[in-house]
C-alpha positions as CSV (number, residue, x, y, z in Angstrom):
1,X,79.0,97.3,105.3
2,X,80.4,99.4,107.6
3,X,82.1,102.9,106.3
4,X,84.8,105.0,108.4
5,X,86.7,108.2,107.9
6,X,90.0,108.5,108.6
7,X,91.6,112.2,109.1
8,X,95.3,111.8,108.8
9,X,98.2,114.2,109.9
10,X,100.8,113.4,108.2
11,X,105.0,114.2,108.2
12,X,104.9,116.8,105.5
13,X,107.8,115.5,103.0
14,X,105.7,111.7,103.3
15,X,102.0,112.6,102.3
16,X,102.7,111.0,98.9
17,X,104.0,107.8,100.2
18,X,102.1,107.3,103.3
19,X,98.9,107.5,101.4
20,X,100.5,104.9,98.9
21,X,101.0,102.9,101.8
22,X,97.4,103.5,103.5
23,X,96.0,102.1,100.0
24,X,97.9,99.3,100.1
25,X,95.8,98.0,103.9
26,X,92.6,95.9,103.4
27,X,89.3,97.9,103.8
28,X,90.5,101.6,102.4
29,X,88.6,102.3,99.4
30,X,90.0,105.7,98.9
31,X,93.1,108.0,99.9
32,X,92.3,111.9,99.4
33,X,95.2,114.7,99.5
34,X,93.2,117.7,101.1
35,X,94.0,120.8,101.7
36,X,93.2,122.4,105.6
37,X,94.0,120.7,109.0
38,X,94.5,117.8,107.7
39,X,96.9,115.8,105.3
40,X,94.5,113.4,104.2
41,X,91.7,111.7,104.5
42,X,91.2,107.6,104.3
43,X,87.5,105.9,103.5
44,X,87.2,102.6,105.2
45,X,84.6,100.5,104.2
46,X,84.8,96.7,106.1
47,X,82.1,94.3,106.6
48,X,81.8,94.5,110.5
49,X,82.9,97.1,113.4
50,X,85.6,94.9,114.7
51,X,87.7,95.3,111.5
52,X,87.5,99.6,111.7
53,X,89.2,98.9,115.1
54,X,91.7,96.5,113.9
55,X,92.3,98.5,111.0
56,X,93.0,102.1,112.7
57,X,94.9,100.6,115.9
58,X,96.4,97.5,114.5
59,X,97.2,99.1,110.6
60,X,96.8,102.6,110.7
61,X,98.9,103.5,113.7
62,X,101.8,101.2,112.9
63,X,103.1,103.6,109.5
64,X,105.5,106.1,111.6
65,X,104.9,108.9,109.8
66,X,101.2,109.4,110.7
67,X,101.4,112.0,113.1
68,X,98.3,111.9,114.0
69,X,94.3,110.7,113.4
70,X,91.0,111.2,113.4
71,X,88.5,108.6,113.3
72,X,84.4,109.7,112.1
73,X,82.1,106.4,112.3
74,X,79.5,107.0,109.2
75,X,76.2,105.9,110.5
76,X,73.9,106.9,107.1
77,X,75.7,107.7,103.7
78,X,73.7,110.1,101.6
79,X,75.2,110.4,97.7
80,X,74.2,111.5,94.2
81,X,76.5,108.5,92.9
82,X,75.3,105.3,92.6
83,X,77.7,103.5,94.0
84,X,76.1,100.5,93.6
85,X,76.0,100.6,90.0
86,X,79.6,102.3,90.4
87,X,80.5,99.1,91.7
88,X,78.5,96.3,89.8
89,X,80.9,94.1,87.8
90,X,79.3,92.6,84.9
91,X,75.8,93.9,85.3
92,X,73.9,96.3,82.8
């Protein structure tokens, strides 16, 4: 799996709908509100490379009121979650 971060700048009246819309694309997981330079902030999480391209220049880019982005490339993820087990359907 590969796992992006998306910082969004974002129309200031839209932040609400725009991350509504975000959720809505295949491969974001999660749609944070944050306070700072930034509106919010996306997690992608897609099987290959390929798809964070297709998904930030193809998906991304095309809602108008994205002002602007930032893209971070996870290479290692370090968490006290076990997002494994956080994920498991069916399993004890």
């Amino acid at each position: 799996m590969v796992t992006a971060i998306a910082l969004i700048k974002v129309e200031r009246a839209e932040i609400n709908n725009v991350a509504q819309k975000l959720l809505e694309l295949s491969g974001i997981t999660e749609v944070f509100s944050v306070a700072g330079r930034y509106d919010l902030v996306a997690i992608l999480r897609v099987a290959r490379n390929e798809e964070i391209a297709n998904l930030v220049t193809g998906h991304i880019l095309d809602i108008r009121e994205i002002t602007y982005t930032e893209t971070l490339l996870a290479f290692k993820a370090f968490s006290r979650f076990d997002l494994e087990h956080m994920f498991s359907i069916g399993e004890a």
